[in-house]
Backbone of each chain as nested JSON, in Angstrom:
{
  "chains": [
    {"id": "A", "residues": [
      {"number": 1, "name": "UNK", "atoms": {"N": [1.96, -12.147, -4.068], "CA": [2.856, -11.137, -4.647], "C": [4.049, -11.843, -5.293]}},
      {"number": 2, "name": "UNK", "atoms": {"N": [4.298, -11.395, -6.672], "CA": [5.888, -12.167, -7.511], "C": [7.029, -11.815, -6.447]}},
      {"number": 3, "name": "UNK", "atoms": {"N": [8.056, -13.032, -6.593], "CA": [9.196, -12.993, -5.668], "C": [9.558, -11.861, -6.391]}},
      {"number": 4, "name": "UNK", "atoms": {"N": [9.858, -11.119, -7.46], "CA": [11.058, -9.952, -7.479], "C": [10.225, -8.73, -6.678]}},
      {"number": 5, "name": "UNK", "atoms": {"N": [9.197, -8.566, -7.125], "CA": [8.217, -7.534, -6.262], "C": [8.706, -7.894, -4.521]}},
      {"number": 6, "name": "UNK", "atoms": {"N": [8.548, -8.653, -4.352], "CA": [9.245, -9.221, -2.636], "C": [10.546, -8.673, -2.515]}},
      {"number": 7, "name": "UNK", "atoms": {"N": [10.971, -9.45, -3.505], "CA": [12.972, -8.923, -3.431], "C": [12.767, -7.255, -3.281]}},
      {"number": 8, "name": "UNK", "atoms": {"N": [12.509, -6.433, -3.903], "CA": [12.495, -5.203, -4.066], "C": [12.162, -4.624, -2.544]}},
      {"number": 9, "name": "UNK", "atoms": {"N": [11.105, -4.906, -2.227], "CA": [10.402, -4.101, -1.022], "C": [11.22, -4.953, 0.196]}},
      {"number": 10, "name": "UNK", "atoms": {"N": [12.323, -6.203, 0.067], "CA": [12.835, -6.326, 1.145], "C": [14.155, -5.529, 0.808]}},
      {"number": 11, "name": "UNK", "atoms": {"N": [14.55, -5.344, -0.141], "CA": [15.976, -4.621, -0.149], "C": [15.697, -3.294, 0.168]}},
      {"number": 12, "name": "UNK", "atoms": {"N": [14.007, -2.484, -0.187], "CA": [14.2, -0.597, 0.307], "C": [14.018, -1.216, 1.778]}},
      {"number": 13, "name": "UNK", "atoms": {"N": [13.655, -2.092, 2.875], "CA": [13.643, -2.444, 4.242], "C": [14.518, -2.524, 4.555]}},
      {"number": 14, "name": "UNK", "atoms": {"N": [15.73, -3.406, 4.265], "CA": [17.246, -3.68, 4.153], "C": [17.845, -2.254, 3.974]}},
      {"number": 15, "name": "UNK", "atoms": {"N": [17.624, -1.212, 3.262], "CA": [18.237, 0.033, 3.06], "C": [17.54, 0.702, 4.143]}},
      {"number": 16, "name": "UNK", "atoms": {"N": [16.703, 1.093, 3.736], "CA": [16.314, 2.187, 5.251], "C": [15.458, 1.925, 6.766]}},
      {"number": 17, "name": "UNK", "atoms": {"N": [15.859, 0.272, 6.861], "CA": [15.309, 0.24, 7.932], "C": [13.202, 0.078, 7.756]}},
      {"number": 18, "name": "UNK", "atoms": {"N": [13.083, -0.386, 8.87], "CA": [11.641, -0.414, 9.059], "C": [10.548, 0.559, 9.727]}},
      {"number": 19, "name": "UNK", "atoms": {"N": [11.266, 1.735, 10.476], "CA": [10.818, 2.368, 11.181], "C": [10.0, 3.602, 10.887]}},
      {"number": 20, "name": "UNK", "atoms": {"N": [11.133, 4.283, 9.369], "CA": [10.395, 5.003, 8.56], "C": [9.681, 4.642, 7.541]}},
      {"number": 21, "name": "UNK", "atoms": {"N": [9.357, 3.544, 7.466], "CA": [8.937, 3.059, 5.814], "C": [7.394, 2.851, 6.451]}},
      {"number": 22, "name": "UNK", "atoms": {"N": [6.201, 3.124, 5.501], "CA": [4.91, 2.892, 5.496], "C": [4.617, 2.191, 3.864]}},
      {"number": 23, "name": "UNK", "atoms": {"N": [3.686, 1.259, 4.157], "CA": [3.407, 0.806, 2.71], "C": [1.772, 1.02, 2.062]}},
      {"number": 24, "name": "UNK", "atoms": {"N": [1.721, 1.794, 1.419], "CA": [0.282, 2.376, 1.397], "C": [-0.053, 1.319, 0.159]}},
      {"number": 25, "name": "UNK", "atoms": {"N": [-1.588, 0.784, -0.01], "CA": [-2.382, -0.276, -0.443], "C": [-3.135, 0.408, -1.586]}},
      {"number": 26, "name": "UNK", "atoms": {"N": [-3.39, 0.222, -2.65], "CA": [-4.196, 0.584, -3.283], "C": [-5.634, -0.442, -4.019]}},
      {"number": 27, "name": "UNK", "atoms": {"N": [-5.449, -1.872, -3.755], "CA": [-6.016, -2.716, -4.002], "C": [-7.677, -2.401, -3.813]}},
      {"number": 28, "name": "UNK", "atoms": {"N": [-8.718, -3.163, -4.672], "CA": [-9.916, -3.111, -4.291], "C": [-10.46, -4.259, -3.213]}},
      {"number": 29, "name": "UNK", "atoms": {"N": [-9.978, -5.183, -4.001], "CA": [-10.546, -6.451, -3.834], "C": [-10.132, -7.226, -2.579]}},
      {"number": 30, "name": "UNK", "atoms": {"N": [-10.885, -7.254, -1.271], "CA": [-10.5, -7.612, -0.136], "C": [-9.687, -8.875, 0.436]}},
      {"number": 31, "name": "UNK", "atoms": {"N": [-9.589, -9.739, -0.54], "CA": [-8.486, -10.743, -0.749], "C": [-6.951, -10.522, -0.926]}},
      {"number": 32, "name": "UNK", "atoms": {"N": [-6.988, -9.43, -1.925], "CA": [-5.863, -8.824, -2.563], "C": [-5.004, -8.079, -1.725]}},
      {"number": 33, "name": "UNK", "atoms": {"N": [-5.716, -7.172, -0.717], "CA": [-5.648, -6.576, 0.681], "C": [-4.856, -7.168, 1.96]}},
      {"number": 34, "name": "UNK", "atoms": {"N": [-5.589, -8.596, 1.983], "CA": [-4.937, -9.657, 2.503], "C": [-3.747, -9.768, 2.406]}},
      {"number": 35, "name": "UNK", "atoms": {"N": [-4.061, -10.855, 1.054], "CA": [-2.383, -11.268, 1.074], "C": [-0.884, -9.854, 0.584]}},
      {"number": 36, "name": "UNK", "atoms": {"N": [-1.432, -8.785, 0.254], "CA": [-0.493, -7.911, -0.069], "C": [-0.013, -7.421, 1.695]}},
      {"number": 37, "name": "UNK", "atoms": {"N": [-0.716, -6.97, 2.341], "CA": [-1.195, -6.598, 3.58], "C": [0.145, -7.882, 4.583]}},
      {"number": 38, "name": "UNK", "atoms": {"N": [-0.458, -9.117, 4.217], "CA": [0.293, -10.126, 4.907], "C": [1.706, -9.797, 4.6]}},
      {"number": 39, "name": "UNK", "atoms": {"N": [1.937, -9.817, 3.402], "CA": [3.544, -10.193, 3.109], "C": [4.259, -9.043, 3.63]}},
      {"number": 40, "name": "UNK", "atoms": {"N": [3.919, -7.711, 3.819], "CA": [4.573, -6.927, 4.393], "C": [4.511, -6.749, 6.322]}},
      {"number": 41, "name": "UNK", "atoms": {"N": [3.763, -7.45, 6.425], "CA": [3.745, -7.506, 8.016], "C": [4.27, -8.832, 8.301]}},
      {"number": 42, "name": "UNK", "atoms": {"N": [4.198, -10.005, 8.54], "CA": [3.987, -11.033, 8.653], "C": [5.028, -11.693, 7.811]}},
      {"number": 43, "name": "UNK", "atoms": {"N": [4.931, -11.653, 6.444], "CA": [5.742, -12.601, 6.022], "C": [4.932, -13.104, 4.587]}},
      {"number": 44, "name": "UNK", "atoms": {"N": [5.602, -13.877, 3.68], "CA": [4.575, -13.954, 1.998], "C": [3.667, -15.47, 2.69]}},
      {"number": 45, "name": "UNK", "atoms": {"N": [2.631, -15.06, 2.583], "CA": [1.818, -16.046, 3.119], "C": [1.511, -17.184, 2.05]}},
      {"number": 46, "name": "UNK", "atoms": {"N": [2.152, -16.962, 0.748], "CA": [2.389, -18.561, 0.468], "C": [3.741, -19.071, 0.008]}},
      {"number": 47, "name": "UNK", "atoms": {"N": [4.928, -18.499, 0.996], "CA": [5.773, -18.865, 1.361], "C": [7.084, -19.641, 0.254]}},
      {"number": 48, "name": "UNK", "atoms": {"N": [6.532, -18.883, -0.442], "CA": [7.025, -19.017, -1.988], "C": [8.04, -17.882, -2.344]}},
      {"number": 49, "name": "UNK", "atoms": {"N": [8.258, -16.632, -1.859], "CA": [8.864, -15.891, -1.933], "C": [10.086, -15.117, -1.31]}},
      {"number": 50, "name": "UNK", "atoms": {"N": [10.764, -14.232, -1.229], "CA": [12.28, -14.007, -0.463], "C": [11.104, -13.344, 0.319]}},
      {"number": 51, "name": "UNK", "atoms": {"N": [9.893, -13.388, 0.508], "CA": [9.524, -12.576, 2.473], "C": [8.624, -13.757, 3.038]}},
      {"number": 52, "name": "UNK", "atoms": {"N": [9.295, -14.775, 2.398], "CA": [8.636, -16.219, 3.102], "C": [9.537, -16.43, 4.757]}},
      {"number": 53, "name": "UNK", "atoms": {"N": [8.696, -15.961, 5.716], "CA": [9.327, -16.211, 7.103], "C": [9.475, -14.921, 7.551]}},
      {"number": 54, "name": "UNK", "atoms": {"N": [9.644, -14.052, 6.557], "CA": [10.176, -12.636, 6.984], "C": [9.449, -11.285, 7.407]}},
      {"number": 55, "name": "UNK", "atoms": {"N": [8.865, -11.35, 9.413], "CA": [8.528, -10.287, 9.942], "C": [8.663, -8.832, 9.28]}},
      {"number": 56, "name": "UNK", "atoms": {"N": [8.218, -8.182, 8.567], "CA": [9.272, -6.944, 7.935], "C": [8.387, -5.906, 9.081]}},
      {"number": 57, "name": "UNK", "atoms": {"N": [6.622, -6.273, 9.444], "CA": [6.371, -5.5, 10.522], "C": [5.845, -3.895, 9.957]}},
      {"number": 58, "name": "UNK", "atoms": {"N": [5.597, -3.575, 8.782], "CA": [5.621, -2.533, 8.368], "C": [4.086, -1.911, 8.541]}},
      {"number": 59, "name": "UNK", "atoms": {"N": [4.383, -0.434, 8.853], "CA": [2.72, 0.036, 9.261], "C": [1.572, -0.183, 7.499]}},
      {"number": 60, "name": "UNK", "atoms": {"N": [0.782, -0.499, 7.683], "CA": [0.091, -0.422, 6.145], "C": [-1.578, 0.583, 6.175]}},
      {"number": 61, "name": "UNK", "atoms": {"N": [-1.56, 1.594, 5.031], "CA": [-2.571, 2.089, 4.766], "C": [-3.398, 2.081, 3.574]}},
      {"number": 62, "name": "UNK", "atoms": {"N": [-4.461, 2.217, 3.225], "CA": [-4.789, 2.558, 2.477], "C": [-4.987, 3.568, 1.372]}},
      {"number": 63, "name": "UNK", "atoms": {"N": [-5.13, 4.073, 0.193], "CA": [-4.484, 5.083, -0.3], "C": [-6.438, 5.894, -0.288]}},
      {"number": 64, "name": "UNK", "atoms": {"N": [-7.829, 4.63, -0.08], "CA": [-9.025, 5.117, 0.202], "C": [-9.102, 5.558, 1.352]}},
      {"number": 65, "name": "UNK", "atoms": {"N": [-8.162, 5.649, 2.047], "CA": [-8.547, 5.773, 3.742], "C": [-8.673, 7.179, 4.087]}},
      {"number": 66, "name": "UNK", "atoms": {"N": [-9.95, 7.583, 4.99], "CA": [-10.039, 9.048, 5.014], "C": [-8.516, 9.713, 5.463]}},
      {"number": 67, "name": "UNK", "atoms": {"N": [-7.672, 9.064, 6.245], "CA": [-6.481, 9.511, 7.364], "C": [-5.615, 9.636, 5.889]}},
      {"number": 68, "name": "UNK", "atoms": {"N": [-5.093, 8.861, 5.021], "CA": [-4.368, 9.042, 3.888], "C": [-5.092, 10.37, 3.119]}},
      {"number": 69, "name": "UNK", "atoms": {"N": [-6.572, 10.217, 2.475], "CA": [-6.556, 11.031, 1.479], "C": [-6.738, 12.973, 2.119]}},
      {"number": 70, "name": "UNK", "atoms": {"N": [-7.128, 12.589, 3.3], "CA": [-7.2, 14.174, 4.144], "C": [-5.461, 14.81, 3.652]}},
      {"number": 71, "name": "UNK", "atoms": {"N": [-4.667, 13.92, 3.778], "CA": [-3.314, 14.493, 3.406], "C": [-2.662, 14.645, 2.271]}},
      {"number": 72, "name": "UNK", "atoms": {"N": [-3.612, 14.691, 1.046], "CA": [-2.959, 14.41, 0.545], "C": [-3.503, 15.902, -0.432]}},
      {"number": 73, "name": "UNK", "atoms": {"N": [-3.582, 16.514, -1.724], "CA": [-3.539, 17.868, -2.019], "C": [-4.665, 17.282, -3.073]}},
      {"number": 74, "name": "UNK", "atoms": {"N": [-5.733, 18.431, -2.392], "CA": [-7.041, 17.605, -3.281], "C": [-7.49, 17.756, -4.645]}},
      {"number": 75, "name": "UNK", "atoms": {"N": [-6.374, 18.443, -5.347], "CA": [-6.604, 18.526, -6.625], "C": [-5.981, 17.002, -7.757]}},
      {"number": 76, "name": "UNK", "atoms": {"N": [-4.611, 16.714, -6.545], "CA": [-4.145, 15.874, -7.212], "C": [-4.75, 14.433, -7.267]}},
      {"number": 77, "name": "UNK", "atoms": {"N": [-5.389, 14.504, -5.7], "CA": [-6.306, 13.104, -5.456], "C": [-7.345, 12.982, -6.506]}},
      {"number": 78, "name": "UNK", "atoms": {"N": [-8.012, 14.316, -6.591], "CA": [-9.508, 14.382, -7.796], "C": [-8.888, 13.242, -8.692]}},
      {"number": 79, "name": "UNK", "atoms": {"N": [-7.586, 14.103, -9.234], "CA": [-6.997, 13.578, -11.059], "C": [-6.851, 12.201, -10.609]}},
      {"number": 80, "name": "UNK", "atoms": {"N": [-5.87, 11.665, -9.943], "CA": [-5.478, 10.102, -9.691], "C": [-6.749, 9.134, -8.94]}},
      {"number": 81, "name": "UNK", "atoms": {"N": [-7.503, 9.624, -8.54], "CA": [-8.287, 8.904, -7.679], "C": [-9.637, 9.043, -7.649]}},
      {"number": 82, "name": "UNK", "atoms": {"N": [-10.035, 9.656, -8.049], "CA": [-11.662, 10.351, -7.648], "C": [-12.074, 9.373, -8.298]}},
      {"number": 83, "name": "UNK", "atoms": {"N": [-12.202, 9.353, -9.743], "CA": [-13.285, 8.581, -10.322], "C": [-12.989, 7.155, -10.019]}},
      {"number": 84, "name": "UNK", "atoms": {"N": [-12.07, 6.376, -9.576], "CA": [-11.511, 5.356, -9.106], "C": [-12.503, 5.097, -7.479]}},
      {"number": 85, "name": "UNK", "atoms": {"N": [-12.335, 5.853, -6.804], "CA": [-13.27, 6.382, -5.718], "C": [-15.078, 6.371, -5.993]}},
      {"number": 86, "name": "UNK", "atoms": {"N": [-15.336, 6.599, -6.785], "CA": [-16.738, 6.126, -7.174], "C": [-17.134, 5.147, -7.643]}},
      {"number": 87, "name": "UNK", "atoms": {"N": [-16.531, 4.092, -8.41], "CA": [-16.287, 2.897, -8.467], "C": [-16.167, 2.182, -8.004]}},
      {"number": 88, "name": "UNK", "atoms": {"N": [-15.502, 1.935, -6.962], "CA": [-14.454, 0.522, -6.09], "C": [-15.604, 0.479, -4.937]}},
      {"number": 89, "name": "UNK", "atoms": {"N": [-15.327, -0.371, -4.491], "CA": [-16.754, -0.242, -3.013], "C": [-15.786, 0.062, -1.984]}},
      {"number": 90, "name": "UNK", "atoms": {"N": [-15.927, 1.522, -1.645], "CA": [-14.571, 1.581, -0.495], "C": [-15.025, 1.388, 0.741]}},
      {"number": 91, "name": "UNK", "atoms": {"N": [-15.879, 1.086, 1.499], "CA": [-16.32, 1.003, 2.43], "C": [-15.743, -0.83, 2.928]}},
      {"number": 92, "name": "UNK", "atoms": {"N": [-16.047, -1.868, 1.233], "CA": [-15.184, -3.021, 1.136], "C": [-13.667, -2.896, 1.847]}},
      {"number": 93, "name": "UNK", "atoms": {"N": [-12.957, -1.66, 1.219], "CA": [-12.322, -1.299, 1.671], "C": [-11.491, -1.238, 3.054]}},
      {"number": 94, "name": "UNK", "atoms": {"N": [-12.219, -0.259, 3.237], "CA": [-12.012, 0.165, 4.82], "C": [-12.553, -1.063, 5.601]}},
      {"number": 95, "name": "UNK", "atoms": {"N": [-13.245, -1.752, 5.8], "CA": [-13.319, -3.054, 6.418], "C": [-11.945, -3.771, 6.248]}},
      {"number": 96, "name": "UNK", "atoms": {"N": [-11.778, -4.085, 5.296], "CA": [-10.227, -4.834, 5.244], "C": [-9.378, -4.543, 5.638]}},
      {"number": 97, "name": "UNK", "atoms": {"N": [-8.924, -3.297, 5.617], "CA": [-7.78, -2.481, 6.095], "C": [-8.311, -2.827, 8.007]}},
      {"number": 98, "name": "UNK", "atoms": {"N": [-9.138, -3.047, 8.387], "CA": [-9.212, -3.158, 9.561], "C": [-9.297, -4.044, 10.067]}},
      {"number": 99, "name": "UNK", "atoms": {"N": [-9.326, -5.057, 9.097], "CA": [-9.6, -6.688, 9.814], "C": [-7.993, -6.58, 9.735]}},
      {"number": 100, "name": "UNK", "atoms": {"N": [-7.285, -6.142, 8.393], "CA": [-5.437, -6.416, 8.443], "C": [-5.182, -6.04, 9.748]}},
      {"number": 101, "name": "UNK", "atoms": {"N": [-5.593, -4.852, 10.251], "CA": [-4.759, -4.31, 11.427], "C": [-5.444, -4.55, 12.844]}},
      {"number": 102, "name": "UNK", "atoms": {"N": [-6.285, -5.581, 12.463], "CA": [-6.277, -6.008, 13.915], "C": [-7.554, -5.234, 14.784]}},
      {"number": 103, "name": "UNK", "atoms": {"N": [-7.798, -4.018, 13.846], "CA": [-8.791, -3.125, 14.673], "C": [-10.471, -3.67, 14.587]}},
      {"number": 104, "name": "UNK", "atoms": {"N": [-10.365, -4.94, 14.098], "CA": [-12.182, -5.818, 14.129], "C": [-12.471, -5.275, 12.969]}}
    ]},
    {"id": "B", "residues": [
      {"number": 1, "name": "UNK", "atoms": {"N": [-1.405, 8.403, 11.077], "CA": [-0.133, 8.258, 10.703], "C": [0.284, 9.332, 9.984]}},
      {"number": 2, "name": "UNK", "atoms": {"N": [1.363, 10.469, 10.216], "CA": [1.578, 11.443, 9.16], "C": [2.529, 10.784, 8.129]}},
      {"number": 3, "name": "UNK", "atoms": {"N": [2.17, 11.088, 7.001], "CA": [2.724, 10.811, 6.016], "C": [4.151, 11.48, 5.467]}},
      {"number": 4, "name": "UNK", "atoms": {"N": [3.944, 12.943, 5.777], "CA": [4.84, 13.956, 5.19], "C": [6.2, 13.364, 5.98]}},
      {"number": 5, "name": "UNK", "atoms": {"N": [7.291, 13.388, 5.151], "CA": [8.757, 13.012, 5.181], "C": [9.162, 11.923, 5.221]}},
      {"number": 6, "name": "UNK", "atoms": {"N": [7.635, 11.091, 5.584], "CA": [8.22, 9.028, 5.365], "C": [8.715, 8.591, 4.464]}},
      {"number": 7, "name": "UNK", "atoms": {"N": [8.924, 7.199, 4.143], "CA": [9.24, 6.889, 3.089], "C": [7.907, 5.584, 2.475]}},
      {"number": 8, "name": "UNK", "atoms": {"N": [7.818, 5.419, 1.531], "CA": [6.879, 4.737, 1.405], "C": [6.995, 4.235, -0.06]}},
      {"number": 9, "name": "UNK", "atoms": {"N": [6.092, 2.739, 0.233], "CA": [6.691, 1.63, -0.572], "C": [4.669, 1.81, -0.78]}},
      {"number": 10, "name": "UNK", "atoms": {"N": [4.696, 2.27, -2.625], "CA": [3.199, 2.212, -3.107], "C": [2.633, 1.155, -3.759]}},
      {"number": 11, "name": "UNK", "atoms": {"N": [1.654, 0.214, -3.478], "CA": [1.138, -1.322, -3.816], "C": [0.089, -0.972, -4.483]}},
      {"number": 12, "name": "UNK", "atoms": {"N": [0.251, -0.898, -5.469], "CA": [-1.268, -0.148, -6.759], "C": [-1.12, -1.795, -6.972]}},
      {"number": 13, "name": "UNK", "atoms": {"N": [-2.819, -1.687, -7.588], "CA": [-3.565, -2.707, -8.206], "C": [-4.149, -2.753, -9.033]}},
      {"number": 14, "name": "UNK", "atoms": {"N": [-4.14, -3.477, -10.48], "CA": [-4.358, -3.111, -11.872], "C": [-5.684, -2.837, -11.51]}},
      {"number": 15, "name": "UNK", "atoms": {"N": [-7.025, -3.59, -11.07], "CA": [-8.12, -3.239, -10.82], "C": [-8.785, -2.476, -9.459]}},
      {"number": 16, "name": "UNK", "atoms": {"N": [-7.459, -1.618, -9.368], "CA": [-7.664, -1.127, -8.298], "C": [-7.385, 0.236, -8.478]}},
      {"number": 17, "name": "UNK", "atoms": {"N": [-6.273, 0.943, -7.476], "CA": [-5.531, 2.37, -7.805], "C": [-4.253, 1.815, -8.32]}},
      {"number": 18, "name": "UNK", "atoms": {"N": [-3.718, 2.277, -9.319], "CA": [-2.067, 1.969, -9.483], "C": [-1.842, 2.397, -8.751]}},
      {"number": 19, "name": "UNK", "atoms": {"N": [-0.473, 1.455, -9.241], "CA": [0.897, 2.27, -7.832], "C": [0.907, 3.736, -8.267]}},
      {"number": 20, "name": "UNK", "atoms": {"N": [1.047, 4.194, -9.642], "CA": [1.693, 5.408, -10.516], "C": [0.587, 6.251, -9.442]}},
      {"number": 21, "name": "UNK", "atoms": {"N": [-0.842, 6.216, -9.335], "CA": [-1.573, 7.099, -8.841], "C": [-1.495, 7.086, -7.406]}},
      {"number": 22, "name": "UNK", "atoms": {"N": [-0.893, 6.106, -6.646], "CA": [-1.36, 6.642, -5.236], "C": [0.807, 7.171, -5.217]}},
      {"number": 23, "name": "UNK", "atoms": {"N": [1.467, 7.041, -5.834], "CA": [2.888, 7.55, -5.663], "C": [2.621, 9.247, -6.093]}},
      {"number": 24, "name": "UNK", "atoms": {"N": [1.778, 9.656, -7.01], "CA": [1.635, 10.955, -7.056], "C": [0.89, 11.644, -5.941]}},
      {"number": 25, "name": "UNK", "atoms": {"N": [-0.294, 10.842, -5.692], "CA": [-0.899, 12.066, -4.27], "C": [-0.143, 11.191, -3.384]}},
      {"number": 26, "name": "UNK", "atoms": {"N": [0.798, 10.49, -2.884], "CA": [1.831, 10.531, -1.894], "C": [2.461, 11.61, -1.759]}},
      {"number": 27, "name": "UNK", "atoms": {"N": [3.052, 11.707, -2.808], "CA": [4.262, 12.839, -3.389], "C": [4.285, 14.198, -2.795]}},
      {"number": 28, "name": "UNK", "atoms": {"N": [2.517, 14.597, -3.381], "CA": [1.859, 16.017, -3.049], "C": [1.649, 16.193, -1.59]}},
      {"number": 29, "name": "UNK", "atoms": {"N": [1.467, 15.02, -0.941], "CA": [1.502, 14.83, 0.548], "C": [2.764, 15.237, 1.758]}},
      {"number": 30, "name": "UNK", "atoms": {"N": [3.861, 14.991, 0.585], "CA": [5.019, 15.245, 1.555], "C": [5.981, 13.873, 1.926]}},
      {"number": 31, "name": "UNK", "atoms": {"N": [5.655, 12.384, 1.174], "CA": [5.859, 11.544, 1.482], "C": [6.858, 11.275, -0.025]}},
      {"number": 32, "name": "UNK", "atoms": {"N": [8.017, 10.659, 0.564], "CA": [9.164, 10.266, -0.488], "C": [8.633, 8.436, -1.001]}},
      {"number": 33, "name": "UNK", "atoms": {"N": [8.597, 8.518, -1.746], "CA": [8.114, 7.325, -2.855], "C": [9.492, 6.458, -3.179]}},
      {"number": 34, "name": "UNK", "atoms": {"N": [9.913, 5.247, -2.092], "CA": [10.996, 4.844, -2.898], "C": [10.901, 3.503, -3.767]}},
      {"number": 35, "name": "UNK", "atoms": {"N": [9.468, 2.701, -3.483], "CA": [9.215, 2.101, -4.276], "C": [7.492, 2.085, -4.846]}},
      {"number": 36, "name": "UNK", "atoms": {"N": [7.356, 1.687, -6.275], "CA": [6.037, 2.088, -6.467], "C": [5.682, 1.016, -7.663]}},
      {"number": 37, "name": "UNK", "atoms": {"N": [4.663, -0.378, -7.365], "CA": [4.381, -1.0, -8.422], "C": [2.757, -1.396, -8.592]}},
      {"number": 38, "name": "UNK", "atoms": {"N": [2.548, -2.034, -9.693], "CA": [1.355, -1.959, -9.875], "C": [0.867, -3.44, -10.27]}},
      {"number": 39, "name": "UNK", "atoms": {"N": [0.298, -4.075, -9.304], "CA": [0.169, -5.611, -9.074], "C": [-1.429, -6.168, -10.399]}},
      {"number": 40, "name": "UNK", "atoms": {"N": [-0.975, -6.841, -10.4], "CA": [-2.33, -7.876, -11.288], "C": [-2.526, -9.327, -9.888]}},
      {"number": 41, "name": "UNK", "atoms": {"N": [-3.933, -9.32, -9.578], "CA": [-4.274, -10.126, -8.432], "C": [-4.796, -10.807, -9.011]}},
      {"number": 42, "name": "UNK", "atoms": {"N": [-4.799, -11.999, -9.592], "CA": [-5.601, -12.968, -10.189], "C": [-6.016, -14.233, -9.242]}}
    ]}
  ]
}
């Protein structure tokens, strides 16, 4: 992830704290998942950036994830997402999001 | 995780979902969008 993209998402952490903030993922590509995934939990994993070292600890979802899109108003998901959703291998997906969080 | 009233930081991916699209069905969700970008993963 570019250091200003870093700078940014550590200054809304710096403003409101870590407790309410969630960082939802939209990535396909299970690499991408990774290291986006890393830098907000953990720290910029190539340590090149202002969240090089920096725990920020933040919960992360996916924007394919059944728990995200159940909430979300399904006309608007169709327009932004659907055909995006038939495309992407989300199942790729959802594996990643679960190796990030630890759940196997 | 409920979404409605969080705040949330959206990580779109050019070959993926933009940020622009998962910050709108955030939005409709109930979830405040305070940051929202749209990455190139090369």
């Amino acid at each position: 992830m570019d250091p200003e993209s870093q700078s940014q998402i550590k200054a809304v952490v710096d403003r409101f704290g870590n407790e309410d903030v969630v960082v939802v993922l939209g990535a396909a590509d299970p690499d991408a998942l990774e290291v986006a995934g890393e830098t907000v939990t953990s720290g910029d994993p190539a340590y090149a950036g202002p969240l090089a070292g920096v725990s920020l600890g933040l919960p992360v979802v996916h924007i394919l994830e059944p728990e995200v899109k159940e909430q979300v108003d399904p006309q608007v998901y169709s327009e932004q997402v659907g055909l995006l959703e038939l495309t992407l291998d989300v199942e790729a997906v959802h594996s990643a999001m679960r190796k990030l969080r630890g759940e196997g | 995780m409920r979404l409605e009233g969080r705040k949330v930081i959206a990580l779109g991916e050019r070959d993926g979902v933009p940020g622009e699209a998962i910050a709108s069905c955030l939005a409709s969700a109930g979830a405040e969008v305070v940051f929202s970008l749209t990455e190139c993963f090369v």
